[in-house]
N, C-alpha and C positions, 0 to 999 in steps of 0.2 A: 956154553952150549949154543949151539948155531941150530939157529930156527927163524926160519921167515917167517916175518913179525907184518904180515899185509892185515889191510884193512878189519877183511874180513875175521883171519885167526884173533885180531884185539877184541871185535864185537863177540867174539864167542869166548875170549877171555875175562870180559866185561859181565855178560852172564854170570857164568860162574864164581865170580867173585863175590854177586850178592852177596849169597850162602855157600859160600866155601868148602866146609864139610859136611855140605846134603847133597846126599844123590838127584842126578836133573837127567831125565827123558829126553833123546836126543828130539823126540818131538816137542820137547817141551825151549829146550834151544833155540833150535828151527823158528820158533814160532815170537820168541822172546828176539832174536837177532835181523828175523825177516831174510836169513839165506833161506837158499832150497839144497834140499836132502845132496845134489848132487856138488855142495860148494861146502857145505856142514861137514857131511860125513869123513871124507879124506881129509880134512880139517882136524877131527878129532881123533883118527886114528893116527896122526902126527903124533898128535900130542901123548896117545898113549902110547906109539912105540916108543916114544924119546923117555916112557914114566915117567910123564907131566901128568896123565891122567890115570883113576886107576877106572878101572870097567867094571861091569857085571851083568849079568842074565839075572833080570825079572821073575820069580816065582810064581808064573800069570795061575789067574783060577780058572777049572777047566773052562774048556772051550775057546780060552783065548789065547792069541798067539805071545809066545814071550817076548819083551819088551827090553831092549841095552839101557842100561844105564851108565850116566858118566859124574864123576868128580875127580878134585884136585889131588893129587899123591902129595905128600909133603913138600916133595921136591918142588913141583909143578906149580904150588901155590905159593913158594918163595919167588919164582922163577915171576908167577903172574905178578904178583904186588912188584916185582922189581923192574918190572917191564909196563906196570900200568900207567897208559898217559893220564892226564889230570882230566877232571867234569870238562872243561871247555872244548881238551882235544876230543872227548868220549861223543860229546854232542856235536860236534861239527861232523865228523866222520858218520853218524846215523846221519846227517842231515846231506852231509855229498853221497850217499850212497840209496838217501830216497824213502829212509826207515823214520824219518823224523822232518814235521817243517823248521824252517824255522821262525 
């Protein structure tokens, strides 16, 4: 499967690998990876048109707006672990990109 594999799509693969099969808020990404909404999001619909990811609508309680959720499709989380650099490369790339000293 052909997918560009930039900095940024690893730190959001990086995420989600914590917890692999728990649903993550793309606000909750966002905020774990240190992109903004406009570098996140087309990022993550990559991943779920290619079904790396699977999606969902939030069942918000009233008054609140509903909320996407994302995780790994089976496929997507073979694809992550087989594509995940190792701790040194994960921490260098937060650290040239500003998310981490060193």
């Amino acid at each position: 499967m052909k997918l560009r594999l930039s900095p940024q799509t690893l730190l959001v693969l990086d995420v989600l690998l914590v917890e692999p099969r728990e649903w993550k808020y793309g606000y909750d990404i966002s905020r774990n990876t240190g992109l903004k909404s406009g570098t996140l999001y087309p990022i993550l619909m990559r991943l779920a048109d290619r079904k790396l990811l699977e999606t969902r609508w939030e069942t918000p309680d009233p008054g609140k707006p509903p909320r996407h959720m994302y995780r790994f499709a089976p496929e997507g989380l073979r694809f992550a672990r087989a594509n995940a650099p190792d701790r040194t490369a994960r921490t260098s790339r937060r650290v040239a990109l500003g998310l981490e000293q060193a």
